[in-house]
PyMOL Python script that loads the backbone (N, CA, C, O; Angstrom):
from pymol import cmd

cmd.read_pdbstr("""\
ATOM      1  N   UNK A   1      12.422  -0.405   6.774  1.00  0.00           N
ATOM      2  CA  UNK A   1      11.484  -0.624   7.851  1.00  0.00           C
ATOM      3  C   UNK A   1      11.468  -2.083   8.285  1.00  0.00           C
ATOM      4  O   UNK A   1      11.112  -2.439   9.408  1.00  0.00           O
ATOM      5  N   UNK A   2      11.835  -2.819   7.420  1.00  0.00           N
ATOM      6  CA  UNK A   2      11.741  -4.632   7.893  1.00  0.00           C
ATOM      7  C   UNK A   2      12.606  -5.115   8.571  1.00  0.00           C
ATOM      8  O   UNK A   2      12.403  -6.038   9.359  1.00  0.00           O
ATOM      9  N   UNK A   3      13.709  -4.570   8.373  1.00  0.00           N
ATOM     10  CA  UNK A   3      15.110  -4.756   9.041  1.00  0.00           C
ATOM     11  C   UNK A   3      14.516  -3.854  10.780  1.00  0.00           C
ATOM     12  O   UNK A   3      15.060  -4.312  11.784  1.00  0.00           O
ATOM     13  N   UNK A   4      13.664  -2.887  10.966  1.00  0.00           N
ATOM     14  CA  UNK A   4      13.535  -2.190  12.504  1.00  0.00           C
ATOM     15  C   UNK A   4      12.740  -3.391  12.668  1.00  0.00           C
ATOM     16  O   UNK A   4      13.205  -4.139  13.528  1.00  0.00           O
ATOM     17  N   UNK A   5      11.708  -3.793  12.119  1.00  0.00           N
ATOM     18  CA  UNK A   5      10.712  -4.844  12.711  1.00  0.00           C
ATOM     19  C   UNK A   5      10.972  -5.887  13.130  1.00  0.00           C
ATOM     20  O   UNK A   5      10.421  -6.443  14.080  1.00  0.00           O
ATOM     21  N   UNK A   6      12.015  -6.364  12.351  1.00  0.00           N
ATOM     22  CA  UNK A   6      12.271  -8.164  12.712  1.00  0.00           C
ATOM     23  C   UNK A   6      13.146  -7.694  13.873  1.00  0.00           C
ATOM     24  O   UNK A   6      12.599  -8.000  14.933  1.00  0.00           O
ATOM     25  N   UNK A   7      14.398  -7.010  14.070  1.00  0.00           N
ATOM     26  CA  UNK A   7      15.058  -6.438  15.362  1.00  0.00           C
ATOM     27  C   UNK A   7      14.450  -5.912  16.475  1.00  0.00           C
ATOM     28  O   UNK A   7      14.981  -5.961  17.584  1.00  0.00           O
ATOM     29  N   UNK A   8      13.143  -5.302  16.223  1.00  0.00           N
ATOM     30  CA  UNK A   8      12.329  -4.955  17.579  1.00  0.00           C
ATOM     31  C   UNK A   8      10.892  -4.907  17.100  1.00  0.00           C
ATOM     32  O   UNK A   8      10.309  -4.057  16.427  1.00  0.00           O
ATOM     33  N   UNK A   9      10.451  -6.133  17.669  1.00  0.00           N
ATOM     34  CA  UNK A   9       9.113  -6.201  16.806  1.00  0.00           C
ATOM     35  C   UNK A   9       7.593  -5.027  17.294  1.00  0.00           C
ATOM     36  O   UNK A   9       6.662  -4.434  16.750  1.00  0.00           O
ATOM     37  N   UNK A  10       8.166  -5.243  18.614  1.00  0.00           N
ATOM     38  CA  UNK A  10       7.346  -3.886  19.380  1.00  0.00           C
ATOM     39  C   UNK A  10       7.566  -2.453  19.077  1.00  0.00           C
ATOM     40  O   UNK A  10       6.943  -1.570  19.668  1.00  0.00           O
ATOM     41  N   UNK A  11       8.374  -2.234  18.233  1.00  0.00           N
ATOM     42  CA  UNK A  11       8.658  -0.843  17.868  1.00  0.00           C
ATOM     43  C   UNK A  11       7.659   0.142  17.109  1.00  0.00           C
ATOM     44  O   UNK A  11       7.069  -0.100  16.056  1.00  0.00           O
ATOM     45  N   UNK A  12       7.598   1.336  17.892  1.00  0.00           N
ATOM     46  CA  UNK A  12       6.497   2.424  17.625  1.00  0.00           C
ATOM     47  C   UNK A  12       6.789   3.119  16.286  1.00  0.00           C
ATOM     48  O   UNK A  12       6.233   4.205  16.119  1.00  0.00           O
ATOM     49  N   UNK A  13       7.781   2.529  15.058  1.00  0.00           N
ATOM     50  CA  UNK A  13       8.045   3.271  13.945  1.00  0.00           C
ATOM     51  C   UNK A  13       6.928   3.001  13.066  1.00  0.00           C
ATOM     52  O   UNK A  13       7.060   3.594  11.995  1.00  0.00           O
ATOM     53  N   UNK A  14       6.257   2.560  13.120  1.00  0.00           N
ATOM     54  CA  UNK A  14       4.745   2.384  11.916  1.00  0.00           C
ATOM     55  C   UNK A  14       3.877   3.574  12.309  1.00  0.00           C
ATOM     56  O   UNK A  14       3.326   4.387  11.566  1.00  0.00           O
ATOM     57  N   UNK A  15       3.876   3.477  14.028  1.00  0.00           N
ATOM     58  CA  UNK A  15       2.701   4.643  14.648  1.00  0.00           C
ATOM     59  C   UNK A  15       3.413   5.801  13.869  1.00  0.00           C
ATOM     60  O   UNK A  15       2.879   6.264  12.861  1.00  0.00           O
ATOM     61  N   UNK A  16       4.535   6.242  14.298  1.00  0.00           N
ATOM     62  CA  UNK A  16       4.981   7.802  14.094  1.00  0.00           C
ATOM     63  C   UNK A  16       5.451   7.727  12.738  1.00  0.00           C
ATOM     64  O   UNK A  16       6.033   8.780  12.479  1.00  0.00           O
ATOM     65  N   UNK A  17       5.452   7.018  11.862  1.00  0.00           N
ATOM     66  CA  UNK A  17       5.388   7.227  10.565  1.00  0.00           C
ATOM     67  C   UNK A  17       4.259   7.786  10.108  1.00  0.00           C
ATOM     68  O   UNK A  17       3.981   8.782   9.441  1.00  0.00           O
ATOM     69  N   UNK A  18       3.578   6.766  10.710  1.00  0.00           N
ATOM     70  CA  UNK A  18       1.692   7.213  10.088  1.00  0.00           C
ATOM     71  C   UNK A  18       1.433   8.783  10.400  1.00  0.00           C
ATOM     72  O   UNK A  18       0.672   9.479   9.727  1.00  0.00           O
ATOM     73  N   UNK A  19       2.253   9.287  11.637  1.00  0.00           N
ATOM     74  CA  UNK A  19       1.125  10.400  11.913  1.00  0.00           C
ATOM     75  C   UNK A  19       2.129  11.442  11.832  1.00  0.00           C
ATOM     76  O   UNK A  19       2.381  12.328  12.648  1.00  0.00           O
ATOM     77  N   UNK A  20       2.788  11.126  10.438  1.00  0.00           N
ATOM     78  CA  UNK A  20       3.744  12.474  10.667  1.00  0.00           C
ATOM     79  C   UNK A  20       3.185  13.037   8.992  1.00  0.00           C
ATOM     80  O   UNK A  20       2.800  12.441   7.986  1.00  0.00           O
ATOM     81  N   UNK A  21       3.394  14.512   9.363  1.00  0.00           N
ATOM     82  CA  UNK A  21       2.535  15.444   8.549  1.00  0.00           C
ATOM     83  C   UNK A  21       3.713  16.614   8.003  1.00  0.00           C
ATOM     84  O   UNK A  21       4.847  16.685   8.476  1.00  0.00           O
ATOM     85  N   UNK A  22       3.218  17.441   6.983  1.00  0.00           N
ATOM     86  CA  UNK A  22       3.950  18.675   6.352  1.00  0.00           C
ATOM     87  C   UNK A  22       2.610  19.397   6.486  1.00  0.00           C
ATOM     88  O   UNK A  22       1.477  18.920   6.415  1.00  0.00           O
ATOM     89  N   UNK A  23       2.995  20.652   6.697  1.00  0.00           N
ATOM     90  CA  UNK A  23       2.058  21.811   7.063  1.00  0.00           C
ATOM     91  C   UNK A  23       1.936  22.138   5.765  1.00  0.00           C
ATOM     92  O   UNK A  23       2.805  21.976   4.907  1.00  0.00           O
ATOM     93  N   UNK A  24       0.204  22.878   5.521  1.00  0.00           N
ATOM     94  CA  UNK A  24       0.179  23.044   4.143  1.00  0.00           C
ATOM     95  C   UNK A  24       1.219  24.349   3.736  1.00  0.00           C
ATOM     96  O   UNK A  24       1.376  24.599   2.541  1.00  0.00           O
ATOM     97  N   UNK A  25       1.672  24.879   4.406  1.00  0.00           N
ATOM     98  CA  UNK A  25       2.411  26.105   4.071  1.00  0.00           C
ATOM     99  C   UNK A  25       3.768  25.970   3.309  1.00  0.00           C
ATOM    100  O   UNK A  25       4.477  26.825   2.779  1.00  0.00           O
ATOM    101  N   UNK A  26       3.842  25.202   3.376  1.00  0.00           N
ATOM    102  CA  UNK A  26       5.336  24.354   3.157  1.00  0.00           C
ATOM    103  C   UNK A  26       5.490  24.000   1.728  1.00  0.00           C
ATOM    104  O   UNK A  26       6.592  24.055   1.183  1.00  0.00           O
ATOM    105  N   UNK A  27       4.283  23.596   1.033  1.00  0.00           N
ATOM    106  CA  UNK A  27       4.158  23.191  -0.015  1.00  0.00           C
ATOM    107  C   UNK A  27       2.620  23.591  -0.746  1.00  0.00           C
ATOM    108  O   UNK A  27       1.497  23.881  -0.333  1.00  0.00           O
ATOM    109  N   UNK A  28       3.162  23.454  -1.819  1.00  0.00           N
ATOM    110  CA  UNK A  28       2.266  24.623  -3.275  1.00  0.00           C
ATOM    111  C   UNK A  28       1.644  23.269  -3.980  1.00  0.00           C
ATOM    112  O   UNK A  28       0.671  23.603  -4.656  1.00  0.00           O
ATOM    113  N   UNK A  29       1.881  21.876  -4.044  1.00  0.00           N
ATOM    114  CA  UNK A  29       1.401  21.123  -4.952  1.00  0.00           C
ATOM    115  C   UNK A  29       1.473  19.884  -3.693  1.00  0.00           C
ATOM    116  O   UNK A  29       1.909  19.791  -2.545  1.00  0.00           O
ATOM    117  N   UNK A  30       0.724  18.984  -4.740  1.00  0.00           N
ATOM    118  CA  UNK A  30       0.608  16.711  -3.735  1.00  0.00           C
ATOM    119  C   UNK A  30       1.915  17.042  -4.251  1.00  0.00           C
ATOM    120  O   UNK A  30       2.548  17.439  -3.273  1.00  0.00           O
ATOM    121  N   UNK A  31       2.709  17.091  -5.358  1.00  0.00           N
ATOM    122  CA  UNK A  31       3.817  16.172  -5.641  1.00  0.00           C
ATOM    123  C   UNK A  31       5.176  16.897  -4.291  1.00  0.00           C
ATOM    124  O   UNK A  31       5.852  16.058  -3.697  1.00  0.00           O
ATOM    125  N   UNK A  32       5.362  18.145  -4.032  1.00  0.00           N
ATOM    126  CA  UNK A  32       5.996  18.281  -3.276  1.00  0.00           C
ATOM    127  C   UNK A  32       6.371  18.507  -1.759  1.00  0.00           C
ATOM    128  O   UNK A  32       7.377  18.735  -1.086  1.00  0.00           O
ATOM    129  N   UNK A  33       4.246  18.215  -1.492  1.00  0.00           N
ATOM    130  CA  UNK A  33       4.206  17.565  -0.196  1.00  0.00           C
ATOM    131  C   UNK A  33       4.428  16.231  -0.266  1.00  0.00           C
ATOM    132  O   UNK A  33       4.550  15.714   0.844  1.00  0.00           O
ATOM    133  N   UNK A  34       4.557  15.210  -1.547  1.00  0.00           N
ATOM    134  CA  UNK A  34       5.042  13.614  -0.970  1.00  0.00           C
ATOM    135  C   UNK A  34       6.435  14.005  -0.941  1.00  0.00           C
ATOM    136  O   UNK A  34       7.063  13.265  -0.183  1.00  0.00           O
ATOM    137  N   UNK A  35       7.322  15.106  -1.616  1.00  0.00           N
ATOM    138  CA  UNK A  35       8.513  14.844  -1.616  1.00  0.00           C
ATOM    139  C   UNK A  35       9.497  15.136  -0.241  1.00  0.00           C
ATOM    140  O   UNK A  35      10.569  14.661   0.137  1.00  0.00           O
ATOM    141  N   UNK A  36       8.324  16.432   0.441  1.00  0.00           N
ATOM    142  CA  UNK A  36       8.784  16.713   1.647  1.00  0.00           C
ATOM    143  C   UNK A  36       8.417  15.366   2.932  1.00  0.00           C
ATOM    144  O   UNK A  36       9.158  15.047   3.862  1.00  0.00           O
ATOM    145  N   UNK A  37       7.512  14.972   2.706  1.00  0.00           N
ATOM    146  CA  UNK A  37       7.055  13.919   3.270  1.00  0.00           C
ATOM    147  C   UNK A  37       7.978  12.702   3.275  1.00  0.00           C
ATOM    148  O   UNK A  37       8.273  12.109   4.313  1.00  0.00           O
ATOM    149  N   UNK A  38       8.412  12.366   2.077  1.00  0.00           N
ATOM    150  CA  UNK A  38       9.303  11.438   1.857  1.00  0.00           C
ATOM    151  C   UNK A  38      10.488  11.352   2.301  1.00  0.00           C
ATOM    152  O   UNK A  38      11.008  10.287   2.633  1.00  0.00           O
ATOM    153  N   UNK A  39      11.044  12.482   2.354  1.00  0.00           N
ATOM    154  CA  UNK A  39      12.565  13.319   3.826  1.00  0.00           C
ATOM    155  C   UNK A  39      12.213  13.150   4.675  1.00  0.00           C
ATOM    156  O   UNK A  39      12.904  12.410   5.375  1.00  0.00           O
ATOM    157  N   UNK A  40      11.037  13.626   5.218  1.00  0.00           N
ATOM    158  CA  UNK A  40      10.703  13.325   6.553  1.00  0.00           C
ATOM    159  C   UNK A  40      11.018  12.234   7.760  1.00  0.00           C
ATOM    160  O   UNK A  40      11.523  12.188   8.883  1.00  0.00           O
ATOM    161  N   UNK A  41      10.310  11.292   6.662  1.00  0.00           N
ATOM    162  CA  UNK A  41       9.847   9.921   7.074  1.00  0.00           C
ATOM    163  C   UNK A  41      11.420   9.271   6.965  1.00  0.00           C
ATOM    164  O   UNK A  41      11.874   8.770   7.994  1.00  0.00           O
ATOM    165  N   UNK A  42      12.194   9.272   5.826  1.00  0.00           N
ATOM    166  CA  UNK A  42      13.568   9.017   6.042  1.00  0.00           C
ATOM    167  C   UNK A  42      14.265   9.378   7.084  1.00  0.00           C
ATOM    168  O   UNK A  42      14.757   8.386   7.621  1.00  0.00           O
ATOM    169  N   UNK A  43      14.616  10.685   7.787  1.00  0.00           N
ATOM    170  CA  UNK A  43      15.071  11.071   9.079  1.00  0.00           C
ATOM    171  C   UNK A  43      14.484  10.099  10.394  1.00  0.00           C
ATOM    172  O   UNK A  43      15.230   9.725  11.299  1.00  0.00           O
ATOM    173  N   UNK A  44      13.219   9.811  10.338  1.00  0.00           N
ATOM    174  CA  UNK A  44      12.433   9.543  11.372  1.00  0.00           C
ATOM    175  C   UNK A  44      12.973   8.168  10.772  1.00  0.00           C
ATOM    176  O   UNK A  44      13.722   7.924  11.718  1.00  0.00           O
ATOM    177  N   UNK A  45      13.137   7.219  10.019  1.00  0.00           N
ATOM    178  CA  UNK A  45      13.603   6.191  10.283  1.00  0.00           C
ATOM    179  C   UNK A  45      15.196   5.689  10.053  1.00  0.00           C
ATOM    180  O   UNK A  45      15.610   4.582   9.708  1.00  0.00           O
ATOM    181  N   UNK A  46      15.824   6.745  10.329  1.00  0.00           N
ATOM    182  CA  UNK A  46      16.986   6.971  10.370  1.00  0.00           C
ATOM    183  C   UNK A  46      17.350   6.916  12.060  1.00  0.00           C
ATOM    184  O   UNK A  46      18.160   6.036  12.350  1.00  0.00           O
ATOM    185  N   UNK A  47      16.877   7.701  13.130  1.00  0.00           N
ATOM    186  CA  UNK A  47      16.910   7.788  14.129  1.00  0.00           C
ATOM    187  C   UNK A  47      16.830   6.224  15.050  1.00  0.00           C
ATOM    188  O   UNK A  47      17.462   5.669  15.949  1.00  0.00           O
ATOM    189  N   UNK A  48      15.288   5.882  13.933  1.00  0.00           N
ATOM    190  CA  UNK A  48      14.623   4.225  14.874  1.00  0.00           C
ATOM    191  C   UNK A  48      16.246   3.674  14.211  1.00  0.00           C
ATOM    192  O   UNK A  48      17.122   3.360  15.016  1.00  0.00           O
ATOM    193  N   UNK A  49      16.404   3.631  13.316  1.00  0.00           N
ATOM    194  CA  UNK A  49      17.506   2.664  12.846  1.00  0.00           C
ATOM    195  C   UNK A  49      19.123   2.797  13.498  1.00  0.00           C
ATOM    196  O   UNK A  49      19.954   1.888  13.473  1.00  0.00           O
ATOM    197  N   UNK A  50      19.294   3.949  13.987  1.00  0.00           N
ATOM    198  CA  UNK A  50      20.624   4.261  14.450  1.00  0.00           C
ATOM    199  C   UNK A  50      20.612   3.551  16.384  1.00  0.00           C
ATOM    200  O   UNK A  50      21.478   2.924  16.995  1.00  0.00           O
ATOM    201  N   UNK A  51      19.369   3.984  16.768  1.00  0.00           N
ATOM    202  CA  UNK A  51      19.362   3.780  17.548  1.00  0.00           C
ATOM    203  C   UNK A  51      19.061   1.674  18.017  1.00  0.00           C
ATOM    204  O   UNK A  51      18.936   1.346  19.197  1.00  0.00           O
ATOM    205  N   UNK A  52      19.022   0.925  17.213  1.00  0.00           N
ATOM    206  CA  UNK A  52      18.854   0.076  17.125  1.00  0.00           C
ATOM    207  C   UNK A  52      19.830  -1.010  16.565  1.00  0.00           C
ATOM    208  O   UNK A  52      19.974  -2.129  17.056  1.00  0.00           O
ATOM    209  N   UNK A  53      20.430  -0.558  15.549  1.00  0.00           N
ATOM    210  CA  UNK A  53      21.476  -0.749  15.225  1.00  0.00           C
ATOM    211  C   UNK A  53      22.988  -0.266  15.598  1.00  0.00           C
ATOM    212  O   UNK A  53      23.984  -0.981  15.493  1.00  0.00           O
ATOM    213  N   UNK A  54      22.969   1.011  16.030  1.00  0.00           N
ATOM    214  CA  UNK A  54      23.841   2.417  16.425  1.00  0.00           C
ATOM    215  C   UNK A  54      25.290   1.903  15.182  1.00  0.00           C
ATOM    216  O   UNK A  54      26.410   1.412  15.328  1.00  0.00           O
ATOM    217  N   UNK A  55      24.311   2.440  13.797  1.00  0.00           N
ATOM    218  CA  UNK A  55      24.960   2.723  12.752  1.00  0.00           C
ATOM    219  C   UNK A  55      23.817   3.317  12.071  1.00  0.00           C
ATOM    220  O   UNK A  55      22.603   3.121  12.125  1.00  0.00           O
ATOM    221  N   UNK A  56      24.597   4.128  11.392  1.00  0.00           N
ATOM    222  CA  UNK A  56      23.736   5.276  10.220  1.00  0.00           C
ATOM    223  C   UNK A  56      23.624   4.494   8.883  1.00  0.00           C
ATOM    224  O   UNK A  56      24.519   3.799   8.403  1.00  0.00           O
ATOM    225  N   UNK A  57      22.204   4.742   8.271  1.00  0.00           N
ATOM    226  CA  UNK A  57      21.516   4.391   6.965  1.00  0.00           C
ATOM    227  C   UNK A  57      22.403   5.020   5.969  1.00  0.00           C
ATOM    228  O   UNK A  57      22.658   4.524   4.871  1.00  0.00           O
ATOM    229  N   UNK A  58      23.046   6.607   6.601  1.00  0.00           N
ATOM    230  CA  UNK A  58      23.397   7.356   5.287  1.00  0.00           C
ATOM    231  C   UNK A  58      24.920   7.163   5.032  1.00  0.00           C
ATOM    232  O   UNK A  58      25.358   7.765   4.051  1.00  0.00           O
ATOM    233  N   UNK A  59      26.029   6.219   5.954  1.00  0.00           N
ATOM    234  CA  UNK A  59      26.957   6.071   5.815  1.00  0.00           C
ATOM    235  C   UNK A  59      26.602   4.994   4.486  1.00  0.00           C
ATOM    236  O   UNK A  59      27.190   5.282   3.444  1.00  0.00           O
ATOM    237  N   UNK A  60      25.830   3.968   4.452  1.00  0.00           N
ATOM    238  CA  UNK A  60      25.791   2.855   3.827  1.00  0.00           C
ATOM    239  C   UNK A  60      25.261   3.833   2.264  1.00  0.00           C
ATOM    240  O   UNK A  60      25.629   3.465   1.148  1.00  0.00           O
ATOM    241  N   UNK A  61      24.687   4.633   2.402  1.00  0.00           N
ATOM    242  CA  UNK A  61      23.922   5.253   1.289  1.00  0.00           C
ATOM    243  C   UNK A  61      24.652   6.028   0.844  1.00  0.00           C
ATOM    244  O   UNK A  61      24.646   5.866  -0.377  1.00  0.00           O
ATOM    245  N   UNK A  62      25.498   7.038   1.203  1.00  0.00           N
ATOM    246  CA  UNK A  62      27.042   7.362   0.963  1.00  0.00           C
ATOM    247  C   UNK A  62      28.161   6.918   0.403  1.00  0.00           C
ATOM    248  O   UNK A  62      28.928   7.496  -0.367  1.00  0.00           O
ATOM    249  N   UNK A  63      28.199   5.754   0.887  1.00  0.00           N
ATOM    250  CA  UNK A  63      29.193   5.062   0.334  1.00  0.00           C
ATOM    251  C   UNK A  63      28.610   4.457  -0.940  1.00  0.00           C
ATOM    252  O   UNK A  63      29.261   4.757  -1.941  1.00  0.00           O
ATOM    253  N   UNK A  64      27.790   3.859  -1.107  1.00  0.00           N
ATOM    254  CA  UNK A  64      26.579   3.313  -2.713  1.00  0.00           C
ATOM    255  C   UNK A  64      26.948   4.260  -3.484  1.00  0.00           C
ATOM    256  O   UNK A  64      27.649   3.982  -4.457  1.00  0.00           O
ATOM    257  N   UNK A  65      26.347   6.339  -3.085  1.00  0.00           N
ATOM    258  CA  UNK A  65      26.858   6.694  -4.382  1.00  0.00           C
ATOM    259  C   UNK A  65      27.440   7.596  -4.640  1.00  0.00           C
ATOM    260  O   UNK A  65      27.113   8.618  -5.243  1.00  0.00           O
ATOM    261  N   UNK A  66      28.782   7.140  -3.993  1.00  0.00           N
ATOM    262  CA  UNK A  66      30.414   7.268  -3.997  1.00  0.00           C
ATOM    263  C   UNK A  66      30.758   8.164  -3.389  1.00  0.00           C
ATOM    264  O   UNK A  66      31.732   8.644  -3.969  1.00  0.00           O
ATOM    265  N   UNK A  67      30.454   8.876  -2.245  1.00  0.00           N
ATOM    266  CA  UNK A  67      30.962  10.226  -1.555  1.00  0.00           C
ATOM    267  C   UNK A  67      31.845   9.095  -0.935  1.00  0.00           C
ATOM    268  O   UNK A  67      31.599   7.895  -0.818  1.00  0.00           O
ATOM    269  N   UNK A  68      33.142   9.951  -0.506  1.00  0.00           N
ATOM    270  CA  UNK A  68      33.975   9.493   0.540  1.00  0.00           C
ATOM    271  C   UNK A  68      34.631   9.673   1.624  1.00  0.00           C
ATOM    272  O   UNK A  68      35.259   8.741   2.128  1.00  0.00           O
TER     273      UNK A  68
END
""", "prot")
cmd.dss("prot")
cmd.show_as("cartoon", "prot")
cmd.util.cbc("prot")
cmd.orient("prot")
């Protein structure tokens, strides 16, 4: 997220982080609504980041642990 901020300091990724949700249906316990939550929020700052950078988080995260 620090790396979208210092590159576009006006950027709406804090708002739509904050207000993004998992339906309770989705999940049976807290621990696997933070886990769905936690995907979530990765995609959604995957997008701010591609589009800002126009390179992908998951090439760099891919390559870390070792797909090729």
């Amino acid at each position: 997220m620090e790396l979208i901020r210092q590159e576009d300091p006006a950027t709406s990724a804090c708002r739509v982080l904050a207000r993004l949700q998992i339906p309770g249906a989705k999940s049976k316990s807290g621990a696997r609504r933070d886990q769905l939550l936690g995907c979530l929020r990765l995609l959604a700052v995957e997008a701010f980041f591609k589009q800002l950078f126009q390179l992908s988080i998951f090439t760099g995260l891919a390559r870390g642990c070792g797909f090729s």
